[in-house]
N, C-alpha and C positions, 0 to 999 in steps of 0.2 A: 693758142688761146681759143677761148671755145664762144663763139657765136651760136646767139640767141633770137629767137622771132617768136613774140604772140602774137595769139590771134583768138578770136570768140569773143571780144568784148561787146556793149550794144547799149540799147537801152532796154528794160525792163520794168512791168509792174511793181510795186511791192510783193512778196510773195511770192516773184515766178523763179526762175532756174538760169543757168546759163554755164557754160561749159567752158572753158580756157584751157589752152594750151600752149606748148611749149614745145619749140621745135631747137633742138641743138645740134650744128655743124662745126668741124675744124678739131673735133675732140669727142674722144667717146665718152659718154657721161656715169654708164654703169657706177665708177669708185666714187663718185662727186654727191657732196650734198647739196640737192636740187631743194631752191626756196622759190616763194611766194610772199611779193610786199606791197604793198599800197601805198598811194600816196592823195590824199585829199586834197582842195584846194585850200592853203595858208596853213596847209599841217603839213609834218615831216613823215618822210616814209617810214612806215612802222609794217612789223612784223606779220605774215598770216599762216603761211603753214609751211614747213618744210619734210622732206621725207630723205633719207639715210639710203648709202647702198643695199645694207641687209633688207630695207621696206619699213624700217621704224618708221613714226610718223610722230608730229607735234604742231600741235595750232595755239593761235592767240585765244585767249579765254573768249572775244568778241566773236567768233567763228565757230567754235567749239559745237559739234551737233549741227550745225548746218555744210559745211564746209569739208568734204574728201578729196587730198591729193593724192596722186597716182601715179607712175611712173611705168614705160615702155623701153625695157632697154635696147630692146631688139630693134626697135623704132626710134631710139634716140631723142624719146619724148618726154613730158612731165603735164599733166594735166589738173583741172584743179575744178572740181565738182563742186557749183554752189546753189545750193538752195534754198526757200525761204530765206529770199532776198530784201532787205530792211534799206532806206534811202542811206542811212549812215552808212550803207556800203559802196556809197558812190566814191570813185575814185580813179585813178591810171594805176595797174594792175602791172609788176613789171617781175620776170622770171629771175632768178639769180642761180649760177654756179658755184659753188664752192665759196661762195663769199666772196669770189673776185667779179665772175662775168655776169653783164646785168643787159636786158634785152631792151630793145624801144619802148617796151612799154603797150596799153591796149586798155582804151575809157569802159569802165562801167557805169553806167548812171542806172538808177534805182529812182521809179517817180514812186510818189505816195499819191 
């Protein structure tokens, strides 16, 4: 099973950047589809961007144009480029494998 570790979360202006990633051990991740999900406080984890072995990619329409995920297979990595950062993107940030393996997790808070 494939263990997971982020890391890059913080706090942030409205409008600045911040970089996440995603480190995976115990499993090579190249065939896996690597996600990104958030979770607010008193809301459920929803959706943000996931990327495909081939390098396809797909985001929640909330993210769309601000938000590139990335992937290092050499590195066994997954990262998640976010800019023009809005407070509604406060949350705990947490990486996902294949739909099964899911990481600790990593706070983003967004002031206004």
């Amino acid at each position: 099973q494939v263990q997971l570790v982020e890391s890059g979360g913080g706090l942030v202006q409205s409008g600045g950047s911040l970089r996440l990633s995603c480190a995976a051990s115990g499993s090579i991740i190249r065939l896996y589809v690597m996600g990104w999900y958030r979770q607010a406080p008193g809301k459920q984890r929803e959706f943000v961007a996931h990327i495909i072995s081939g390098g396809s990619t797909n985001y929640a329409d909330s993210v769309k144009g601000r938000f590139t995920i990335s992937r290092d297979n050499a590195k066994n990595t997954v990262s998640l480029q976010m800019n023009s950062l809005k407070p509604e993107d406060t949350a705990v940030y947490y990486c996902n494998a294949d739909g099964n393996s899911w990481g600790q997790g990593t706070q983003v808070t967004v002031s206004s």
